[in-house]
N, C-alpha and C positions, 0 to 999 in steps of 0.2 A: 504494500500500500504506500508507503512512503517512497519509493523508488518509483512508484508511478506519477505521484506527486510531484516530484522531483526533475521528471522529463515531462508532462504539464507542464508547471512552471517555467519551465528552460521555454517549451514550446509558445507560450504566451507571449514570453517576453523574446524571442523574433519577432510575432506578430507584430509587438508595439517599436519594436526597431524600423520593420517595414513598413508601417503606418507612417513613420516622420520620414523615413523616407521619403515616400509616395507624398507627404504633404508638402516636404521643400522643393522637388522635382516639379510640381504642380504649379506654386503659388509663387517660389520663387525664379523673377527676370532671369538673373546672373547664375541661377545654377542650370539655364538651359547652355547660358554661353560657358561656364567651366565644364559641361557635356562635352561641348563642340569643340573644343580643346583638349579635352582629354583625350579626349577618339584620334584628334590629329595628330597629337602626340604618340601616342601607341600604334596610330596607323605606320607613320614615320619611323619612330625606334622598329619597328617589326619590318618595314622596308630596308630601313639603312643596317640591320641585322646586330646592334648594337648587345655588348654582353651584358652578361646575366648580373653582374656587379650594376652595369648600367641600367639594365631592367628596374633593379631594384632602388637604384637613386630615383628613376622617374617615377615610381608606381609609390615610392614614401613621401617625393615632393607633391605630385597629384594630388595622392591623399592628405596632406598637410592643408591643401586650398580646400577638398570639401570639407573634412573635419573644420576648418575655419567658418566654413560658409556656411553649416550647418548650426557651430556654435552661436554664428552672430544672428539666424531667426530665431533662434531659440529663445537668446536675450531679449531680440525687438519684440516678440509675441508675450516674454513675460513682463516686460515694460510697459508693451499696450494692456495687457490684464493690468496691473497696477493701476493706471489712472489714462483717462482718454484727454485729459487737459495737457497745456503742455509745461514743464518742469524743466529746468536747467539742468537737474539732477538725469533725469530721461532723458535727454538728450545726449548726456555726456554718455553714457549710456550706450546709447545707438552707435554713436559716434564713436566710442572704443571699440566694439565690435566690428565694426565697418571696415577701421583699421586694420583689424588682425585681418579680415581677409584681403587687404591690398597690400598687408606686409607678406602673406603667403604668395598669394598670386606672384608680386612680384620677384620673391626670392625663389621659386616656382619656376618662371621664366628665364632667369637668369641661369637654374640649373637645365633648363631646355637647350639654352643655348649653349653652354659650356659644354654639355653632352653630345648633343644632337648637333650643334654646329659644326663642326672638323669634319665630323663623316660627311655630312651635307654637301660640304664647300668641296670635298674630294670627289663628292657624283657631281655635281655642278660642270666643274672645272675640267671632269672630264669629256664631259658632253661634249661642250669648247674648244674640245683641245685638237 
């Protein structure tokens, strides 16, 4: 009985994993566009055949932007439950969150390029050549 309990519980809580999922994927702008970048990115490292080390920087920085993107609805939905007036406090709020994901994004990017550039610039240049 408790072991049943136990994978229930486990089972539920995916459920409510993939509920927020499914609600930032829906409701949030910016996570259709770190979608559409993501996919480009992985399309590209699995073109340019980049290693498994490299795999792994890209798939930790990825996920570094949605874990960020996800953190910061999370905050703006419990700030809007909080009060619908507006607060200097809520706003700083929104605004620190905001931040983290354009601190990810952009260090995100930066490892796209560091990664993903050199090989890039060697199919490019070869095309040219």
């Amino acid at each position: 009985m408790i072991i049943f309990e136990f994978i229930t519980s486990r089972i539920q809580s995916f459920k409510y994993a993939f509920d927020g999922l499914g609600y930032v994927i829906r409701t949030q702008r910016n996570a259709w566009i770190h979608a559409v970048a993501s996919l480009f990115v992985f399309i590209l490292a699995f073109w340019l055949r980049v290693t498994a080390f490299e795999w792994a920087v890209l798939i930790l920085s990825v996920g570094m932007v949605w874990m960020a993107e996800f953190i910061n609805t999370a905050i703006e939905t419990a700030v809007d439950l909080a009060t619908a007036d507006f607060h200097p406090k809520a706003k700083i709020g929104k605004d620190v969150g905001a931040a983290a994901v354009l601190i990810a994004a952009s260090a995100s990017a930066g490892i796209g390029i560091i990664v993903l550039g050199p090989p890039l610039w060697m199919h490019v240049h070869a095309w040219f050549s």
